[in-house]
C-alpha positions as CSV (number, residue, x, y, z in Angstrom):
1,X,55.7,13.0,-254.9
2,X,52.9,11.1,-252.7
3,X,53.8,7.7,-251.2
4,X,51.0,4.7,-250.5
5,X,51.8,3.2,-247.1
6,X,50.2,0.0,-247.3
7,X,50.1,-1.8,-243.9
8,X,49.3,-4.6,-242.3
9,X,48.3,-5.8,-238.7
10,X,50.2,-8.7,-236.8
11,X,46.9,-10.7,-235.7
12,X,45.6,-10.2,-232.0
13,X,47.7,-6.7,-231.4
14,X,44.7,-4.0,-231.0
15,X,46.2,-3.2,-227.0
16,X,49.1,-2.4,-228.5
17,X,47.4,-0.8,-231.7
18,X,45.6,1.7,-229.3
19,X,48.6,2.4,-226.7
20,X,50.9,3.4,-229.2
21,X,48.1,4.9,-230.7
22,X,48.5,8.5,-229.8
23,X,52.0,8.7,-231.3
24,X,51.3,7.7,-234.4
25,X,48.8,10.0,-235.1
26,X,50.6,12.7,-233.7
27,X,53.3,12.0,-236.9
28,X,50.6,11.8,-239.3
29,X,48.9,15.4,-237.6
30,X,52.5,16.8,-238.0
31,X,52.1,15.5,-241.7
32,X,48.9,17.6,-242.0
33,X,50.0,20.5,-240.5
34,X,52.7,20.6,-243.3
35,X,50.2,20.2,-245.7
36,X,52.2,16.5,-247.3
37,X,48.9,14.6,-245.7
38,X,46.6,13.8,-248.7
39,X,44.8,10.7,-246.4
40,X,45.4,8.4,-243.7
41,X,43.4,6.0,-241.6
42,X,42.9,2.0,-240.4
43,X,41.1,-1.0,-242.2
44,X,38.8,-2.7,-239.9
45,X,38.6,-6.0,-239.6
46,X,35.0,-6.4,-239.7
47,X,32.7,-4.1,-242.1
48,X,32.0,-1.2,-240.0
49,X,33.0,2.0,-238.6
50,X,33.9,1.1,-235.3
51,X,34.8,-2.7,-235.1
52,X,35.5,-2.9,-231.4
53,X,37.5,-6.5,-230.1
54,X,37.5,-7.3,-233.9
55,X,40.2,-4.9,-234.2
56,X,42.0,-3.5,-237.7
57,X,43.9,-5.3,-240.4
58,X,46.0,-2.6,-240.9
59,X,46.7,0.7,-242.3
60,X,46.8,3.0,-246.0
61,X,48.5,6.7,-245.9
62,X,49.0,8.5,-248.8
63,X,51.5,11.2,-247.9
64,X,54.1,13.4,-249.7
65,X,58.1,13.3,-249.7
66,X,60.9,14.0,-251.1
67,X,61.8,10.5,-252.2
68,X,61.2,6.9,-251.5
69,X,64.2,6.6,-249.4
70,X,62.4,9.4,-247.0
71,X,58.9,7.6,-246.8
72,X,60.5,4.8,-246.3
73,X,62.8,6.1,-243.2
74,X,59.6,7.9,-242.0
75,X,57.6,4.3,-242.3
76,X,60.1,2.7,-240.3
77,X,59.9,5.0,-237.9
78,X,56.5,4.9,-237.1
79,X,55.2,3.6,-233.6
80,X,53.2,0.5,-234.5
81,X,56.3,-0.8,-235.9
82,X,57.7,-0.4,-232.6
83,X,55.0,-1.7,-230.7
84,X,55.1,-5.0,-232.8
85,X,51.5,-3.6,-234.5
86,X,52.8,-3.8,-238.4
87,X,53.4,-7.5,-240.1
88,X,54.8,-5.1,-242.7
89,X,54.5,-1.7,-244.2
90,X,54.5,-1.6,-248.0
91,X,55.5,1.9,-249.2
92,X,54.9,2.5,-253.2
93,X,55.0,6.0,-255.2
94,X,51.2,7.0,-256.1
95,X,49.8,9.4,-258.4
96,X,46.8,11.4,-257.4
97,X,44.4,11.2,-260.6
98,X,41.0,12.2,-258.9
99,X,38.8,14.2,-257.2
């Protein structure tokens, strides 16, 4: 089943955002690879492509698992949370209706 992972910046972390950044999408690239990646990518904090010193918000994946219990254990894992990036990840089950 595909999993929302619906996350959310601490304020004032985009040096930490963009050091641990190379990590984290190395897990999500694995995720591709595997073919479970259905989309991944930041929320800006301003209303454009590349928002600079404004930084992100945070974060939506939709990827697949076995079950909650394993997105969650894979959210938990990832290296924003480590680097104090993430207030909070929300992971939900989601159903792919379109395209």
């Amino acid at each position: 089943m595909f999993y929302a992972f619906i996350s959310e910046d601490v304020a004032g972390t985009l040096a930490q955002r963009l050091a641990a950044r190379p990590e984290h999408l190395a897990r999500l690239r694995r995720l591709q690879d595997e073919g479970r990646l259905l989309l991944a990518g930041p929320h800006p904090a301003i209303d454009c492509d590349d928002p600079g010193e404004a930084g992100f918000t945070g974060s939506l994946v939709v990827a697949e698992f076995p079950s909650l219990e394993d997105a969650q254990r894979w959210a938990d894992a990832d290296p924003y949370v480590d680097a104090g990036v993430y207030a909070r990840v929300t992971v939900k089950p989601f159903r792919k209706v379109l395209p």
